[in-house]
MMTF fields as JSON, N, C-alpha, C and O atoms, coordinates in Angstrom:
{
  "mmtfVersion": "1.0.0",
  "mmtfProducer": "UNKNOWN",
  "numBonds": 303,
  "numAtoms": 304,
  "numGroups": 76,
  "numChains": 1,
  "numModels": 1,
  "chainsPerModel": [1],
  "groupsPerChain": [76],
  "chainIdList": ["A"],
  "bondAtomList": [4, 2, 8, 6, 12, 10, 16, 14, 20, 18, 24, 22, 28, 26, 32, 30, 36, 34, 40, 38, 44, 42, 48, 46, 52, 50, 56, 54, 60, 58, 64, 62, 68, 66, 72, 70, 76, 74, 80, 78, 84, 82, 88, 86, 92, 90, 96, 94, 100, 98, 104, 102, 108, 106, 112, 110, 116, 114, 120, 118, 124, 122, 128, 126, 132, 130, 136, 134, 140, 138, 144, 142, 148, 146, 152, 150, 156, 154, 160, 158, 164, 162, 168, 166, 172, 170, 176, 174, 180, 178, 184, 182, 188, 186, 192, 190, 196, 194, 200, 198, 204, 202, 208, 206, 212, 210, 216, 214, 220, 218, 224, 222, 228, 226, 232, 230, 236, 234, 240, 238, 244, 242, 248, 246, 252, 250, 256, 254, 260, 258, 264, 262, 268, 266, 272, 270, 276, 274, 280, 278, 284, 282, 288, 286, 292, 290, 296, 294, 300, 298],
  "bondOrderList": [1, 1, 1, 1, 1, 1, 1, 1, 1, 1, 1, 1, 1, 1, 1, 1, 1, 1, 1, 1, 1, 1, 1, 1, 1, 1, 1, 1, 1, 1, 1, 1, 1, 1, 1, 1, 1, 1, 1, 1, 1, 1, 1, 1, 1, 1, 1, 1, 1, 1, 1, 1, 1, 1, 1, 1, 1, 1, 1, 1, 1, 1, 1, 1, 1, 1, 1, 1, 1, 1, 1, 1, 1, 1, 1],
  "groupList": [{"groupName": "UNK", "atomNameList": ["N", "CA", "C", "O"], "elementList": ["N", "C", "C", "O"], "formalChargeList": [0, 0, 0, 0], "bondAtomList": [1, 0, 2, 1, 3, 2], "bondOrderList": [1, 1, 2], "singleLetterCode": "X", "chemCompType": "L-PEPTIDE LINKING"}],
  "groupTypeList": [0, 0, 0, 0, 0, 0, 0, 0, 0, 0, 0, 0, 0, 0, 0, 0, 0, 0, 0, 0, 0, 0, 0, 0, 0, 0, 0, 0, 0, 0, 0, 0, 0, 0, 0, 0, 0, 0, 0, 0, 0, 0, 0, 0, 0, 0, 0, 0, 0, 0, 0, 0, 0, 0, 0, 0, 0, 0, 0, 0, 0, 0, 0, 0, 0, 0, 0, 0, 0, 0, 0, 0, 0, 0, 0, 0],
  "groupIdList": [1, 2, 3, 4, 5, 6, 7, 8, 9, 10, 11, 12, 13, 14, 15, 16, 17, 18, 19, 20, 21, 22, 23, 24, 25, 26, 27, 28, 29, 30, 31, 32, 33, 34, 35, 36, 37, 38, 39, 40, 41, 42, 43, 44, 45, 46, 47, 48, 49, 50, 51, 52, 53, 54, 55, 56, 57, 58, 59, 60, 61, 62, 63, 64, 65, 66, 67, 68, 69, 70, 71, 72, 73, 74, 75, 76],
  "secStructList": [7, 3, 3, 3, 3, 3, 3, 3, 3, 5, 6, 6, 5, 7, 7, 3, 3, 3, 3, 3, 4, 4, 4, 7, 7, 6, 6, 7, 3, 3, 7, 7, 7, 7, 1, 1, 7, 7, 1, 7, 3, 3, 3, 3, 3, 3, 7, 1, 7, 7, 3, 3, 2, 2, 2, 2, 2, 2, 2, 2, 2, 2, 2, 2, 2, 2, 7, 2, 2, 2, 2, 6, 7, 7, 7, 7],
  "xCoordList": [0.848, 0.0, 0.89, 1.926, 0.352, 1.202, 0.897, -0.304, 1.16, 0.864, 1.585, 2.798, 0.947, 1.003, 1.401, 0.661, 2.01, 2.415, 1.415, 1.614, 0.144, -0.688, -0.937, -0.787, -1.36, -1.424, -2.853, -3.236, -3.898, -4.703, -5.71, -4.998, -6.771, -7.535, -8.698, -9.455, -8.873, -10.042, -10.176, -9.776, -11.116, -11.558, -9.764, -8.924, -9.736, -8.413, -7.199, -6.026, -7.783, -6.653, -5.736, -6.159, -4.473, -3.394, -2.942, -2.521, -2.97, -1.702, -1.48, -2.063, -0.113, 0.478, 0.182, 0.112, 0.025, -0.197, -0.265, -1.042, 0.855, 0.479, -0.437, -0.749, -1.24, -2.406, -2.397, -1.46, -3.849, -3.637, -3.984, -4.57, -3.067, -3.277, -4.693, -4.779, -5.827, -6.767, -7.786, -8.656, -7.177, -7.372, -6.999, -7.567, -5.804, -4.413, -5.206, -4.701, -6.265, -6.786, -7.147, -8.249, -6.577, -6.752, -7.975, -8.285, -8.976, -10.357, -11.185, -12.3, -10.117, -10.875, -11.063, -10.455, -12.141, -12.76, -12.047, -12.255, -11.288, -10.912, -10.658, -9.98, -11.171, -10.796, -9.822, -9.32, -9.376, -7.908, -8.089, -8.811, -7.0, -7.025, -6.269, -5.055, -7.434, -7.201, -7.453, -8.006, -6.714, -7.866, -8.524, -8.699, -9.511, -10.944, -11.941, -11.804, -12.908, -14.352, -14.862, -16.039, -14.057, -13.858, -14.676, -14.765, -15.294, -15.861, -13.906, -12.847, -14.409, -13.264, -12.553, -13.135, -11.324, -10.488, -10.413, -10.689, -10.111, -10.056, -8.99, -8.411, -8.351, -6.826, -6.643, -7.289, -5.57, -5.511, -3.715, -3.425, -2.948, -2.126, -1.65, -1.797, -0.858, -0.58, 0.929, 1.507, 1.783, 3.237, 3.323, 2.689, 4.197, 4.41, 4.573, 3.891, 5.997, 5.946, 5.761, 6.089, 5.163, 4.396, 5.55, 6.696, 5.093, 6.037, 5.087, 3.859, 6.052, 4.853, 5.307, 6.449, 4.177, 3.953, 5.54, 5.926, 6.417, 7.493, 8.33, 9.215, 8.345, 9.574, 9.041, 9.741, 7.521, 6.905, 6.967, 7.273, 6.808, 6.932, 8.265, 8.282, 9.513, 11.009, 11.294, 12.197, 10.741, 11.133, 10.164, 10.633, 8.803, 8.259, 9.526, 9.868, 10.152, 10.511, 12.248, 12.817, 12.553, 13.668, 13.293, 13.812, 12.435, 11.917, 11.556, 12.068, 10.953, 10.579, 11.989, 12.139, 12.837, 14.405, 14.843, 15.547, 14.787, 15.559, 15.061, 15.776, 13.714, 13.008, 13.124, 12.181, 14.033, 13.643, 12.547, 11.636, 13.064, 11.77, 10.343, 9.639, 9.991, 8.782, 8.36, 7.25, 9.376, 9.47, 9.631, 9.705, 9.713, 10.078, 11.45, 11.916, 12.337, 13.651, 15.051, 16.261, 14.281, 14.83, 16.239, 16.232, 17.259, 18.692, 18.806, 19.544, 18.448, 18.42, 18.707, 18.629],
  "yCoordList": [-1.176, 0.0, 1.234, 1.312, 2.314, 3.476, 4.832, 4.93, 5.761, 6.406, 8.162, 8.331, 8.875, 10.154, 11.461, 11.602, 11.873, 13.019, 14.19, 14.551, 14.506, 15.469, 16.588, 16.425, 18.124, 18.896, 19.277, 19.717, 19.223, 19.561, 20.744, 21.748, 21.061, 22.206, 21.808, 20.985, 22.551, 22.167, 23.238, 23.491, 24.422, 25.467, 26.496, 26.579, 27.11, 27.74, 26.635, 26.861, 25.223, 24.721, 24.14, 24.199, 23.611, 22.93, 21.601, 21.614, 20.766, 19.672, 19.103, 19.276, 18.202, 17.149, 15.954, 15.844, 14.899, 13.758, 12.774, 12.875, 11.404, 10.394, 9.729, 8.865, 9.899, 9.09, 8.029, 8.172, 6.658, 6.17, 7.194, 8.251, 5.945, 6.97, 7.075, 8.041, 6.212, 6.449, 7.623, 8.094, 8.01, 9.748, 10.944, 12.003, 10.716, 11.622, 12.591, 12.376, 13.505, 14.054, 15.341, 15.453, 16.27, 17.68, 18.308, 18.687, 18.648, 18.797, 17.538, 17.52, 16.437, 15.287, 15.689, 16.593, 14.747, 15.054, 13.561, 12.437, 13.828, 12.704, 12.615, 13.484, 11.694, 11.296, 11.008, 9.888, 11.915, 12.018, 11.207, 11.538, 9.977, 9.978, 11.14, 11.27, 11.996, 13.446, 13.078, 12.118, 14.424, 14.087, 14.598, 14.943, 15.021, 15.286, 14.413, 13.313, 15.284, 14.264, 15.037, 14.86, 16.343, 17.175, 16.612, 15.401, 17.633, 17.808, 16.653, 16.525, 16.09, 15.588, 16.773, 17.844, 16.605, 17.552, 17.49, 16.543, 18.37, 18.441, 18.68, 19.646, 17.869, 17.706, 19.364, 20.056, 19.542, 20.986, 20.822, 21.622, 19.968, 19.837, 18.408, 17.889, 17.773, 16.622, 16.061, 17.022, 15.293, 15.822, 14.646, 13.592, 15.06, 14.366, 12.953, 12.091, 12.67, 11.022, 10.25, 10.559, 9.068, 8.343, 7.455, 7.478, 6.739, 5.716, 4.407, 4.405, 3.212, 1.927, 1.624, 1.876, 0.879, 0.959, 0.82, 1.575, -0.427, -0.974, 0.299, 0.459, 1.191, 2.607, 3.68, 4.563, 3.566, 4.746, 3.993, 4.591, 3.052, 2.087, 2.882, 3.534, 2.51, 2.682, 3.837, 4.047, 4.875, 6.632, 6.969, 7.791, 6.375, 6.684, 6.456, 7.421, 5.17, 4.454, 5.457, 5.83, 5.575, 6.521, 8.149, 8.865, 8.194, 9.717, 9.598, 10.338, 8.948, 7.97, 7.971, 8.751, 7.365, 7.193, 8.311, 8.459, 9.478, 10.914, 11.532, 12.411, 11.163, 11.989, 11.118, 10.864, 10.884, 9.691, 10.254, 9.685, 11.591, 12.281, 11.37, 11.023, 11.036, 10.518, 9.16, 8.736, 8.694, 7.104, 6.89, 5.719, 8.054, 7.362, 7.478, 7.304, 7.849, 7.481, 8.554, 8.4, 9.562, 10.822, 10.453, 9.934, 10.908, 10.859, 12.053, 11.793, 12.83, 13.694, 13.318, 14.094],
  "zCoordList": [0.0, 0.0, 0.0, 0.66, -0.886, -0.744, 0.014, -0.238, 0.655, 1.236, 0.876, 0.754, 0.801, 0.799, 2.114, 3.088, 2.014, 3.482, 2.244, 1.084, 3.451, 3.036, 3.515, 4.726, 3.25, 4.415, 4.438, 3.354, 5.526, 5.902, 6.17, 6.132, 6.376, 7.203, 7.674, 7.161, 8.915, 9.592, 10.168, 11.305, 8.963, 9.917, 9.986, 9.09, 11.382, 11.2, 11.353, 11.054, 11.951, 12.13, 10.708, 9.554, 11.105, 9.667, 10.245, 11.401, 9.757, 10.579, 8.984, 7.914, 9.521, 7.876, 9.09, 10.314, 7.442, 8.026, 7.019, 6.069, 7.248, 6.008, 5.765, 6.584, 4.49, 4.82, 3.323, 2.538, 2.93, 2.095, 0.863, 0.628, 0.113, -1.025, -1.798, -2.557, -1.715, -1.83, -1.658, -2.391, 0.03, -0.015, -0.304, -0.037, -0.987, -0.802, -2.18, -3.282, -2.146, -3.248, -2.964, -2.429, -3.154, -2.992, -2.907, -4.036, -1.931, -1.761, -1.019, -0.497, -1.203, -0.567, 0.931, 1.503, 1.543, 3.367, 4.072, 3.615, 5.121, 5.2, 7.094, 7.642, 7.743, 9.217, 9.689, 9.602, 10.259, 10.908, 12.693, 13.634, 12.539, 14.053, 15.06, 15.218, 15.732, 16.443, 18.196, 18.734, 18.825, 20.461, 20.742, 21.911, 19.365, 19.549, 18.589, 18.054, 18.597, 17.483, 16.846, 16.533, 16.36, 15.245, 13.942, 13.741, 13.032, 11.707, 11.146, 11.761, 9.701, 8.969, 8.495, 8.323, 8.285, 7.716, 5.815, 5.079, 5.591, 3.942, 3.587, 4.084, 2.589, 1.902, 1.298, 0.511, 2.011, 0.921, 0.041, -0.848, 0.373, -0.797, -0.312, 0.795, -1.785, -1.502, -1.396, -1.903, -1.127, -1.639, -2.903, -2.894, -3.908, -5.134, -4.957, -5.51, -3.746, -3.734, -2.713, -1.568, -3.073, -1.707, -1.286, -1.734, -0.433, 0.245, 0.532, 0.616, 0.668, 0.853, 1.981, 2.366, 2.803, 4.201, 4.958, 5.851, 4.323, 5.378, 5.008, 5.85, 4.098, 4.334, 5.142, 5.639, 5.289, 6.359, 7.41, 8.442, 7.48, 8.936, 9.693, 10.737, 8.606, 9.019, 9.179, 9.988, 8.581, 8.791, 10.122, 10.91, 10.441, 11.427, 12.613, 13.297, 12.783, 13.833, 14.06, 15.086, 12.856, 12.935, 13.668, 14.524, 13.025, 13.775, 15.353, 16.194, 15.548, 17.323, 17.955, 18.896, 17.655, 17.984, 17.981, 18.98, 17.182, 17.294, 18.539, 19.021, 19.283, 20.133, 21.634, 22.382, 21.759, 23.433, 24.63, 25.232, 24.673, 25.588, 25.235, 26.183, 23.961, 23.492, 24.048, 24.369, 24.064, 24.193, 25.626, 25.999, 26.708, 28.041, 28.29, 29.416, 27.007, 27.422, 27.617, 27.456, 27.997, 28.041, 29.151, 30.268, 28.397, 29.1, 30.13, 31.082, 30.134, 31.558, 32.67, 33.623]
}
């Protein structure tokens, strides 16, 4: 499956977020997992190239690793 890094609006808000590429469509309405129960957000741009699940898997997990604070594992 391939996936898209998209950027969003909801109202004044913005967020990016990878989603399938099935939605990845400029004007498309699409359900974001949020921590609210918000109206759907609407695609407002898309980026040119997608990625398939096991390389977003691996850039997620790399990005997770740059942040230890995230993970519990803050060296402080």
């Amino acid at each position: 499956m391939l996936y898209y890094q998209c950027r969003f609006r909801r109202g004044a808000e913005r967020t990016i977020a990878w989603i399938e590429a099935r939605g990845a469509r400029v004007g498309a309405s699409v359900e974001l997992l949020t921590l609210d129960d918000g109206p759907a957000w609407e695609v407002e741009a898309v980026a040119p190239t997608p990625l398939d699940s096991a390389a977003l898997k691996q850039m997620q997990q790399l990005n997770r690793n740059s942040l230890p604070s995230i993970l519990g594992k803050d060296k402080t």
